[in-house]
C-alpha positions as CSV (number, residue, x, y, z in Angstrom):
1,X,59.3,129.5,72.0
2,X,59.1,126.0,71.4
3,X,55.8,124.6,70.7
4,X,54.2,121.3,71.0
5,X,51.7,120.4,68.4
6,X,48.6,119.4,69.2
7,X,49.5,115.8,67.3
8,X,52.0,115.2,69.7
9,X,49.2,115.0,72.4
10,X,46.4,112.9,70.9
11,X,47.5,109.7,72.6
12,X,45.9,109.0,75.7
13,X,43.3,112.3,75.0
14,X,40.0,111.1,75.4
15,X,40.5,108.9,78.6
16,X,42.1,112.2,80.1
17,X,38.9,114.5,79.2
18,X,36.3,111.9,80.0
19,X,37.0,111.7,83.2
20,X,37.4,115.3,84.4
21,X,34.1,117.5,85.4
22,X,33.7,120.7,83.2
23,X,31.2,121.9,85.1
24,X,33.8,124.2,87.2
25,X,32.4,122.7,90.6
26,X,35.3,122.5,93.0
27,X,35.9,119.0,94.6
28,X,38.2,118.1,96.6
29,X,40.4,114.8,96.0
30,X,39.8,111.6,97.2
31,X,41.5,110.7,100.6
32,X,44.8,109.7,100.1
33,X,46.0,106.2,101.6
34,X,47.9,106.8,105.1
35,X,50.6,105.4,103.3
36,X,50.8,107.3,100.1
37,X,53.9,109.4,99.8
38,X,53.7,113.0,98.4
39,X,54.4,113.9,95.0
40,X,54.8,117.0,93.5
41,X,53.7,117.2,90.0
42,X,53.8,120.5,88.4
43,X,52.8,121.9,85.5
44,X,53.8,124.6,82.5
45,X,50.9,125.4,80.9
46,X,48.9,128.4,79.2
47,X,45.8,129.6,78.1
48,X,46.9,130.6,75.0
49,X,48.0,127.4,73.9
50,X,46.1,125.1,72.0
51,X,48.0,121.8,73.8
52,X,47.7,122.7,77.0
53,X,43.9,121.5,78.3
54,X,44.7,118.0,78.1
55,X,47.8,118.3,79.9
56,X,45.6,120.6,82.5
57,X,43.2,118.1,82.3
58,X,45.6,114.9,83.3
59,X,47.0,117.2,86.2
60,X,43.1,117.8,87.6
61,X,42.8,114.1,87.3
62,X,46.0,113.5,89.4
63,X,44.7,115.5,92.2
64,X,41.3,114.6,92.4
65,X,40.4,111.6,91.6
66,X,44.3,110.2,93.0
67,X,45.1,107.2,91.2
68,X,47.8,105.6,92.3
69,X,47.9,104.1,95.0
70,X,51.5,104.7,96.7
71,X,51.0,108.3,96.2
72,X,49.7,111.6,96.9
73,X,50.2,114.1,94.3
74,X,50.2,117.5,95.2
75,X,49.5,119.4,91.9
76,X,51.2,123.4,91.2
77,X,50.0,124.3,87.6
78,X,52.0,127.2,86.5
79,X,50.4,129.3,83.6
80,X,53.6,130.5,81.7
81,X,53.4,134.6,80.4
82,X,55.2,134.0,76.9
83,X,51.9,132.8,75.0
84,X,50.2,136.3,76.2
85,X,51.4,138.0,73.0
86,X,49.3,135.5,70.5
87,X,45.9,136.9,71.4
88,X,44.9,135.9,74.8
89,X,46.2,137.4,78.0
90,X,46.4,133.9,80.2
91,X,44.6,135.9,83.9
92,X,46.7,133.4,85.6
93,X,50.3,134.0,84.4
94,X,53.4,135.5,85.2
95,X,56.6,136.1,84.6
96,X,58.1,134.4,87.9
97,X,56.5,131.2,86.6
98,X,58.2,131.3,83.3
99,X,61.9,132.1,85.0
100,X,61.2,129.3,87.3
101,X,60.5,127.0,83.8
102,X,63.7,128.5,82.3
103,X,65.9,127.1,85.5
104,X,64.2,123.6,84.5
105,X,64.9,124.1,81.0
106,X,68.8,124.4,82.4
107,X,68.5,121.7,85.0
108,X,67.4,119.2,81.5
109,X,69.6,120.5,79.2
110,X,66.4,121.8,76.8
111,X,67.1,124.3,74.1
112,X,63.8,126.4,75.3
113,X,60.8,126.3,77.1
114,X,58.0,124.9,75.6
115,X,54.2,123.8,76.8
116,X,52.6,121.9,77.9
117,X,55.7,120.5,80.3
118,X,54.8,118.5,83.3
119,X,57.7,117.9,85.8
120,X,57.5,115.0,88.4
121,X,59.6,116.4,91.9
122,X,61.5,117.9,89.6
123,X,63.2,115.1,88.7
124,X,61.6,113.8,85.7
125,X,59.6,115.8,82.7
126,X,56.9,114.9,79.9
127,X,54.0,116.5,78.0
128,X,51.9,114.6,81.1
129,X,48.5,113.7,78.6
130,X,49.3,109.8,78.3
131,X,47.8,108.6,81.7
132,X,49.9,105.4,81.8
133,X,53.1,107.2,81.5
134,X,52.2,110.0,83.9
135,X,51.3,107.3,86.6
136,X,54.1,105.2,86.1
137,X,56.7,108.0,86.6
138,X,54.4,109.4,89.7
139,X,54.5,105.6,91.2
140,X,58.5,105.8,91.0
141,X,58.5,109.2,92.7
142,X,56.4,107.7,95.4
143,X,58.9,104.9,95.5
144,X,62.2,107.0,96.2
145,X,62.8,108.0,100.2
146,X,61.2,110.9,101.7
147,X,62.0,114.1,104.0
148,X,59.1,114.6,106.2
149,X,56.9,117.8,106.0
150,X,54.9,118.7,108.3
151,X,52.5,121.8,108.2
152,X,50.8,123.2,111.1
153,X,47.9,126.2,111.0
154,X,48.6,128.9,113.3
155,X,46.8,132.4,113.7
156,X,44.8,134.1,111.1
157,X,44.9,138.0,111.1
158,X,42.5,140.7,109.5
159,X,45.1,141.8,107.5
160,X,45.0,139.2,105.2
161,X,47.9,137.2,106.7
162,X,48.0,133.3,108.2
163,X,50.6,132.4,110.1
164,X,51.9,128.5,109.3
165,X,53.8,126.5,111.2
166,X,56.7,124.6,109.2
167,X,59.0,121.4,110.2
168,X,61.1,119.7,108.2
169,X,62.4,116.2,109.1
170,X,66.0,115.0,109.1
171,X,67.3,115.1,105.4
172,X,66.5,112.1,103.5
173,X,67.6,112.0,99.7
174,X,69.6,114.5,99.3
175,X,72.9,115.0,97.7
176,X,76.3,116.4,99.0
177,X,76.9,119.7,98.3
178,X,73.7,120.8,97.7
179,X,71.2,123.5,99.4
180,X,68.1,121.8,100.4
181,X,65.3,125.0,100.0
182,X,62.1,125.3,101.5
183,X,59.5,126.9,99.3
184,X,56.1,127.9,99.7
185,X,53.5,128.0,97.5
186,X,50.0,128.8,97.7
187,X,47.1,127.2,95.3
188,X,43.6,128.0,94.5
189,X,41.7,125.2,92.9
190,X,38.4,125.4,91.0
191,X,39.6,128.5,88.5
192,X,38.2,128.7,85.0
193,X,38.0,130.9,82.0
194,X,36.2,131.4,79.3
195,X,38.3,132.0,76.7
196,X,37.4,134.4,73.8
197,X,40.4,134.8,71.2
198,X,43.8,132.9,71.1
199,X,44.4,129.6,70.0
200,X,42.1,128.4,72.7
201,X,39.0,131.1,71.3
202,X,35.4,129.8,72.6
203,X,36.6,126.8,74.7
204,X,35.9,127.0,78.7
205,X,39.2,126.0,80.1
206,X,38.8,124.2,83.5
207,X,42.3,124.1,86.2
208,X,44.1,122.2,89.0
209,X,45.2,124.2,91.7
210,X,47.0,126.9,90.0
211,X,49.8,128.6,91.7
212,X,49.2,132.3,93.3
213,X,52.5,132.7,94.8
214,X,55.6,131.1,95.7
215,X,58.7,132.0,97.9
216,X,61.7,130.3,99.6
217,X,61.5,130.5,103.1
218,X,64.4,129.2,104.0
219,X,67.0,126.8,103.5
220,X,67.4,123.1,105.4
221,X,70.2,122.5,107.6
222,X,71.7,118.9,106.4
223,X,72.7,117.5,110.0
224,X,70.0,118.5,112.2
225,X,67.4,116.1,113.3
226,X,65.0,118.7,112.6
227,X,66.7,120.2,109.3
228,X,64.2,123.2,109.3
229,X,61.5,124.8,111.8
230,X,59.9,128.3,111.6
231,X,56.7,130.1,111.7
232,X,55.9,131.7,108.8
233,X,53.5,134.8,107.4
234,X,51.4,134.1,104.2
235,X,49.7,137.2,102.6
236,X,46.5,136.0,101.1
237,X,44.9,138.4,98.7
238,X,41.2,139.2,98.6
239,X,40.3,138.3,95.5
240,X,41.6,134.9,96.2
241,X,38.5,132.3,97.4
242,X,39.8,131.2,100.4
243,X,37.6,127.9,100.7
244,X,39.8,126.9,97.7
245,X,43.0,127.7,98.8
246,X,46.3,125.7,99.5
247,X,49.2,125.9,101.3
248,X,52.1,123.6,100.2
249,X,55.9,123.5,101.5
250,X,58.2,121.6,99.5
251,X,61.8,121.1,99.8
252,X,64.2,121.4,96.6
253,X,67.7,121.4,95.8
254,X,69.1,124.3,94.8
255,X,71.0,122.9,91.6
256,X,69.6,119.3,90.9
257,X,66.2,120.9,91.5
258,X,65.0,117.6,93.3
259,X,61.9,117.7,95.7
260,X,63.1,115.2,98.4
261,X,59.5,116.3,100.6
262,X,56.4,117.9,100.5
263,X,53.7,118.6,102.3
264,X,50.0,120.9,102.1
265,X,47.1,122.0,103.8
266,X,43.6,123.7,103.4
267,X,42.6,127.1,104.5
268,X,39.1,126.7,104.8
């Protein structure tokens, strides 16, 4: 796999660390404006690799402390499994993140996955450690028309399951010819590790939400006033803390792999 030396990165560094907490208390972003617009910025990124925690670090900054002004990024960090071989099992990978990279890595025309790769609703990709350039290409996201999401908490049961209420708006964005797929993810914020061999051996490595699962739910009907509506079960796990959990629908394009809307909610 490709890799993305830690040179490539130094720009922009310090500003990125300074202003995230390593303390591993969870805090929740700032209110987003009424007006901001929903962005999803995810992110490829390990444990095992040395490049990564800035790139973490910029997408915590993203969510919490939300920047820019026109938007509201929701963030999906997605710890690859490929680095688990050089030393360090990464606790919050798997191989259904890495596939989903590899369909990016088609959708751009790359040669092979590589970390740490930020992607902007999945339209635009960089290494995401050089604030100005991460803003700038979340602003134009922001800027581009919208589907509306809308998310709606239901019924909890004992078993573990929620039941969420999705609605998607009238299809705004998208392109002929092309599936419009709801997905559902769920996040947990405030994870950490303390990492003890690797590339990353005897740093404490601090996350955005990282994603615990993800599934299509169905796909958007491109004529309907309401393009999608169903209530949906989520399993939870126990292990999961759910005063940090997320749930966020987002609606993608099958093969230009656009998010044309996107929405989320808390669980506690």
């Amino acid at each position: 796999m490709q890799r993305i030396l830690a040179a490539l990165v130094v720009a922009g560094l310090a500003s990125c660390v300074s202003t995230i907490s390593r303390s591993g208390t969870v805090r929740p972003p700032v209110p987003a404006d009424k007006k901001a617009q929903p962005v999803v910025v995810e992110l490829f990124t390990s444990e095992g690799c040395s490049s990564c925690p800035p790139a973490d670090a910029m997408l915590m900054k993203l969510e919490v402390s939300q920047p820019v002004a026109n938007a509201s990024v929701i963030a999906l960090e997605e710890h690859v499994d490929y680095w688990n071989h050089d030393g360090w099992t990464d606790p919050y990978s798997s191989a259904d993140w890495t596939a989903r990279q590899v369909e990016y890595v088609t959708r751009f025309k790359d040669k092979t996955p590589y970390t740490p790769q930020m992607i902007v609703n999945g339209e635009t990709q960089l290494l995401g450690t050089v604030a100005q350039q991460v803003e700038q290409v979340v602003q134009q996201a922001a800027a581009q028309p919208k589907t509306e999401v809308t998310l709606a908490m239901e019924n909890s049961a004992p078993d573990g399951f929620e039941q969420i209420k999705v609605r998607v708006g009238k299809l705004t964005g998208s392109t002929d010819r092309d599936a419009a797929e709801v997905w559902l993810a769920v996040t947990e914020s405030g994870l950490a590790s303390s990492v003890s061999a690797g590339e990353n051996a005897g740093k404490d490595l601090h996350h955005a939400s990282v994603v615990r699962s993800l599934h299509k739910i169905g796909v958007a009907a491109p004529n309907n006033d309401s393009a999608f509506e169903a209530s949906t079960r989520v399993k939870l796990k126990s292990s999961w803390k759910r005063q940090n959990l997320q749930v966020v629908v987002f609606l993608q394009e099958k093969k230009s792999m656009h998010i044309l809307g996107a929405a989320s909610v808390t669980l506690s």
